[in-house]
N, C-alpha and C positions, 0 to 999 in steps of 0.2 A: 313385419319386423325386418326379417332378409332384404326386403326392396329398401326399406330407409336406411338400412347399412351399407348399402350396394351408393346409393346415393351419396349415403355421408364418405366413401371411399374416395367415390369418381371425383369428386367437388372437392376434397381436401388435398387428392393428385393435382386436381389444377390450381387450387390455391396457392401449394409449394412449391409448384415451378412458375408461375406467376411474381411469386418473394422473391427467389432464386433469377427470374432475368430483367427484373426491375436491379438485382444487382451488378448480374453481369449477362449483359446481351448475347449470350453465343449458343452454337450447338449441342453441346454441355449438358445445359438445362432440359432439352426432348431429350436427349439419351438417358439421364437420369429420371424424367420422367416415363418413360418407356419403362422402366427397369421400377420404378415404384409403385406402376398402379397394382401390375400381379403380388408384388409383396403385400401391398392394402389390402388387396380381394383376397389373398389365400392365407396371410398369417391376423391382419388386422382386422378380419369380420370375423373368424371365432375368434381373437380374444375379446371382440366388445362384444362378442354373446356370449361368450361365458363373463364378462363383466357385471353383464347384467341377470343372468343366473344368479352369480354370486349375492347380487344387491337387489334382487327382486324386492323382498321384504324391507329396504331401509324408503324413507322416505324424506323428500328436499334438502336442503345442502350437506348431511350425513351422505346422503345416495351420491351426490353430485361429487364430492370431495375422493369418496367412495371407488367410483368407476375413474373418475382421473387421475387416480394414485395406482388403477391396475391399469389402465390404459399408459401410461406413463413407466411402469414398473419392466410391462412385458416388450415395448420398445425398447426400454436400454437393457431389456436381458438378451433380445433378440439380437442386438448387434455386440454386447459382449462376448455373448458365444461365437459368433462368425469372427471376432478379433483374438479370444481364447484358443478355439479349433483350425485357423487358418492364418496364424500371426507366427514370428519365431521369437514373440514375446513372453516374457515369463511371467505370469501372477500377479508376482510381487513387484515384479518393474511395472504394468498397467497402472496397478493399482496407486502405487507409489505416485506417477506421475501425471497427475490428476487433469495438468492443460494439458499434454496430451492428448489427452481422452474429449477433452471441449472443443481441439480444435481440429477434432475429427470427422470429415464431411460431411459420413455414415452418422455418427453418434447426434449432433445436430438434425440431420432432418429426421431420424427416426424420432424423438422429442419433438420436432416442430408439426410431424405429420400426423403424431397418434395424438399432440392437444390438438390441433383443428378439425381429427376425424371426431374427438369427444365431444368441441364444440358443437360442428355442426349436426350430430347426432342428435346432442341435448336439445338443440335449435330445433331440430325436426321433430320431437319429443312433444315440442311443449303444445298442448291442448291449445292455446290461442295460435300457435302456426297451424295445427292441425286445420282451426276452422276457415282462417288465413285462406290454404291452397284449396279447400272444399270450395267456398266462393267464386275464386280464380278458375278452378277444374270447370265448373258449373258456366262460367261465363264463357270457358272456350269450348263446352261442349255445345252452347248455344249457335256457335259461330261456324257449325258443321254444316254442309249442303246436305 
């Protein structure tokens, strides 16, 4: 489970800077990448295992709906706090001014990185990708000297 989270981190880092320099080609995008994968690997692989602690027992779009509502939850709590504790904004002005908050660069990719870390998680998840990379594993292990 740790390696397919480890995975779904790496791959949805490069996924959002991939979005990110299809829009704007500059050096931006590696420093913001640089500065995203450790957030992935240290706050977004415990909260999608406690996602799925939490949802062990639900089962198909319950579960699914489930983890992407706390995968989703713990991203915009994660960068509310860092704009609440390190902003000279107040509360009630945040909250108040809701674009703002949309066209906040933080606030975007945290939502854009924790649905494609859920994604591809689910993707890795699912028993037909399972047997998917089994095959694929099998054929490159054949291809060893």
């Amino acid at each position: 489970m740790i390696i397919r989270k480890i995975i779904s981190a790496i791959v949805s880092c490069v996924f959002v800077m991939i979005i990110y320099f299809s829009i704007e080609q500059s050096g931006f995008v590696l420093f913001m990448g640089m500065y995203l994968l450790p957030i992935l690997l240290f706050y977004g692989l415990p909260s999608s295992i406690l996602s799925d602690v939490v949802t062990k027992k639900l089962k198909g779009p319950i579960r699914w709906m489930s983890t992407l509502f706390i995968h989703l939850f713990l991203a915009v709590s994660f960068v509310l706090m860092q704009i609440l504790f390190f902003s000279q904004l107040e509360s009630d002005l945040l909250f108040s001014n809701i674009k703002s908050l949309l066209d906040n660069i933080f606030f975007i990719t945290a939502v854009l990185s924790s649905s494609l870390f859920w994604c591809i998680d689910e993707f890795l998840r699912c028993k037909r990708t399972k047997d998917t990379w089994r095959v694929l594993i099998e054929k490159i292990g054949d291809l060893r000297i």
